[in-house]
N, C-alpha and C positions, 0 to 999 in steps of 0.2 A: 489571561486566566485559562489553567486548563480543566476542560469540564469533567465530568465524570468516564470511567469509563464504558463503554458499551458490552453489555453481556457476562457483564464481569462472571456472575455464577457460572454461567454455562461455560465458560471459558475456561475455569478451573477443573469444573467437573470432568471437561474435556481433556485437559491434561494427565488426570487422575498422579496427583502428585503423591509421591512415594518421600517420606521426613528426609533421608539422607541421599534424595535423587539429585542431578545436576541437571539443570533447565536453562532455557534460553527464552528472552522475551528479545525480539527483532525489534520492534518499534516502541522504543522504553516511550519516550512523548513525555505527558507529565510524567506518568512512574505508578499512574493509577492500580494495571494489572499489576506491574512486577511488586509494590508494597503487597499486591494482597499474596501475591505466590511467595517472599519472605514468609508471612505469617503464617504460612502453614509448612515452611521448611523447617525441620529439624537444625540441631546446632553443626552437624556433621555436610548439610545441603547447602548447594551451590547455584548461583545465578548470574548468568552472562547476558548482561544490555545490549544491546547495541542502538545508536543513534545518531546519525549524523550532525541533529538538530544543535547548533551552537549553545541553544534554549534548551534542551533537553540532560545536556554536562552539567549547566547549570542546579537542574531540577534532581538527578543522581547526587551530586555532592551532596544538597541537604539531608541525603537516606545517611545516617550513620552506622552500616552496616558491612561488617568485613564478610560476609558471606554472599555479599553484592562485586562483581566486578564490571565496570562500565566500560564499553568498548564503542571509542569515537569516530566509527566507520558506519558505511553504508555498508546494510544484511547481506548483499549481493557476497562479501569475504566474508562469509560466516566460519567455512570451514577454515578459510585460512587464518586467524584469529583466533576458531577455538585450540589448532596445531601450537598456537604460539602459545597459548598459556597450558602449553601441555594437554589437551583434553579431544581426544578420538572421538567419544560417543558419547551423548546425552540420553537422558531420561522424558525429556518433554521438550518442544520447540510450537511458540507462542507468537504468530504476528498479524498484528492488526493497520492490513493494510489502508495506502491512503491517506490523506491532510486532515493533521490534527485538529477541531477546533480553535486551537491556539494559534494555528498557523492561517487559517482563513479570517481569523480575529485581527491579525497583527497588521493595518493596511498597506505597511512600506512594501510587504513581502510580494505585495502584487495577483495575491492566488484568490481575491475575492473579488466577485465583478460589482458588491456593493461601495466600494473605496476608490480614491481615486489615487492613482500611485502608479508609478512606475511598473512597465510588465518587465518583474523580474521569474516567480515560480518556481526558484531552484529551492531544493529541502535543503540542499546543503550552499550556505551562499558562499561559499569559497572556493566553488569549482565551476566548469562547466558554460554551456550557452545558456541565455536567458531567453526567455518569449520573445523581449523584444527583438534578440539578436535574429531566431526565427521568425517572424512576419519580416522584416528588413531582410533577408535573404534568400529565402525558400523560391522557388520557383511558386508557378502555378500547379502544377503535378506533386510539385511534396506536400503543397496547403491542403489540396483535395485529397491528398490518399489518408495525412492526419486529422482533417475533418471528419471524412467518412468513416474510419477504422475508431479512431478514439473517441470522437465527438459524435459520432453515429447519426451528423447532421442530413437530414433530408435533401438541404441543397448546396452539398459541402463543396461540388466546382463554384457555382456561384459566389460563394463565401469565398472562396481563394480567389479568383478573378478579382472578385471586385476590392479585397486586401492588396492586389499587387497593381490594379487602379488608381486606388488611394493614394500608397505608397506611391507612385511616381510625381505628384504632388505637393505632396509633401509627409514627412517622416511621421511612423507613428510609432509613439513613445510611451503613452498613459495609457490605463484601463479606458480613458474617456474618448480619444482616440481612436481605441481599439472599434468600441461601439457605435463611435457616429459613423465608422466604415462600415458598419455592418448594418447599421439600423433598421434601413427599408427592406433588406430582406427577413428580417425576424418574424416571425407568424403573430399577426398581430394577437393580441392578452395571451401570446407568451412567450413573450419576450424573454423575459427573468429565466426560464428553460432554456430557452437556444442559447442564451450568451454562456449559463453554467455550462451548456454542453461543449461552445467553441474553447469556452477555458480549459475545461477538463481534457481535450483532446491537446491543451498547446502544454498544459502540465506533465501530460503523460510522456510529452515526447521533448520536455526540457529536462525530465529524470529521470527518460529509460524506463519508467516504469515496469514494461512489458518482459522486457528483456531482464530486468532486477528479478523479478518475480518468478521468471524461468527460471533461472540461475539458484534463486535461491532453492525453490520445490527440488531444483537435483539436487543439490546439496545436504538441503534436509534430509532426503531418504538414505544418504551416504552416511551423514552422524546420526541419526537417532540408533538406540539400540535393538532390539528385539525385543517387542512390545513396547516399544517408547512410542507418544503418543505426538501426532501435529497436529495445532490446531489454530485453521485461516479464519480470519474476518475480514469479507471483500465487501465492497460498497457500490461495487459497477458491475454488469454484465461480464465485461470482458474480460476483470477479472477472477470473477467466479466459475467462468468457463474455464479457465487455464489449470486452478486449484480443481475444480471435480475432474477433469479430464484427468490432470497426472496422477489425483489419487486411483482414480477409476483402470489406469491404464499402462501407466507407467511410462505415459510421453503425451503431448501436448496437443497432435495432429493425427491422425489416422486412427488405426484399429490395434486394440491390444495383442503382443505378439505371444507365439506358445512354443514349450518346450517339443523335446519329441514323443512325450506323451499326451500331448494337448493340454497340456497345464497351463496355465496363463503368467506367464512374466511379466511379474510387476514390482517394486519394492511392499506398496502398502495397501492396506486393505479399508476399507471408509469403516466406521462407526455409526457416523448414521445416516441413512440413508437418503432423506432429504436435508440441506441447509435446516439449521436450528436462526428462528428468527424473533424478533427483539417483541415482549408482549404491549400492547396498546396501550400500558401503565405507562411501561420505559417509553414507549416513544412520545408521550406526551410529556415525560419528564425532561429528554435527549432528543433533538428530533434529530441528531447523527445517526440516531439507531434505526431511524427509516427502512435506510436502503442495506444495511446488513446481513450478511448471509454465511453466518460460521459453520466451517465443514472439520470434523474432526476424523483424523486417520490415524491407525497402529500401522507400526511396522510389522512385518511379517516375521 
């Protein structure tokens, strides 16, 4: 089941869609956002999905709409995709980063620590390493750096120690697995936290996450047009730092650079100045909508 979407209002407001603009939703998922940016496109407007989600083609086919075209890629090719169907520059670009609902629902997929399943964690399951292939071969030093950096684990060498402990042992292969190696170290009454956290760090780094999201941010400022609007929904720190930095600065690390008039070189400019955040209604409705934090930028 996929649930509603998060923010939906602000999301479009954010996009400020024009009838016969060409827009992009990154993470079509159910189809939540992009049904609602159809209904406010004119007959002459355009809309580019993208999803790698097997479950997501699925959910596109039943829109019967020729002014929809679904693209069965990860966002990371965004530009290269929209070149293929002919299209330089868009009007609005729409991604709501992070695991769908649907996808923490689904137990085979491995991405919940409530199921017991197999750690697999890929968004697209037709490519790529799995979690488990990571905890079965990472050293101690890669466990620790994608503990600390994605999982923002407090005792993230201990956690990798004691995974590569384990593992000598014997193999570990399940979500259940995964946790009895970790157990003792869990902060006791909160547990349920730590393990979201080791998962989220071994998610991020079975899909690139980090590097996806780079890649896209440059990209977007490359297609949208002159006042075309982006607009992020992050769900973690980490990625929210990455979205206001490059809107902020126009790169991910350091200080924004200037022309030789002191100008500031940047692609895009924010809209609004704090994250726009889910009201105490929605999150009682969504509790996805928790941790959200949508940042909305023009192009310059």
């Amino acid at each position: 089941m996929y649930h509603n979407p998060v923010l939906l209002e602000e999301c479009l407001e954010g996009l400020d869609i024009q009838p016969d603009g060409v827009y992009v939703d990154v993470t079509f998922g159910g189809g939540g956002h992009s049904k609602a940016i159809l209904a406010r496109l004119g007959e002459k407007g355009r809309l580019f999905a993208f999803d790698q989600d097997p479950d997501a083609r699925a959910n596109a086919e039943a829109i019967n709409d020729k002014r929809l075209t679904f693209v069965d890629a990860n966002f990371r090719y965004l530009q290269k995709y929209l070149r293929l169907y002919g299209v330089k520059q868009v009007n609005g670009i729409l991604g709501d980063l992070g695991v769908s609902s649907h996808q923490f629902d689904t137990p085979e997929r491995g991405f919940s620590t409530r199921f017991e399943a197999s750690l697999d964690m890929r968004m697209n399951p037709r490519i790529g390493k799995t979690a488990r292939d990571i905890i079965d071969t990472y050293t101690v030093e890669e466990l620790h750096r994608i503990f600390g950096m994605y999982g923002e684990l407090q005792n993230a060498k201990t956690a990798a120690q004691a995974i590569v402990a384990a593992r000598a042992n014997r193999s570990i292969e399940t979500v259940t697995d995964l946790k009895t190696a970790l157990q003792r170290f869990a902060p006791r009454g909160k547990e349920n936290k730590y393990f979201a956290q080791v998962f989220q760090a071994l998610r991020i780094e079975v899909n690139e996450e980090m590097a996806v999201l780079q890649e896209f941010l440059t990209q977007s400022a490359e297609v949208l047009k002159p006042q075309g609007r982006l607009v992020v929904m992050s769900y973690h720190s980490l990625e929210d730092r990455l979205v206001k930095n490059f809107i902020a600065k126009g790169k991910f690390f350091g200080e924004v650079e200037k022309d030789f008039f002191g100008n500031d070189l940047k692609p895009l400019q924010a809209i609004t100045r704090k994250p726009i955040e889910a009201s105490p209604e929605e999150i009682a409705e969504n509790s996805r909508a928790r941790s959200a934090k949508l940042r909305v930028a023009e192009k310059l």
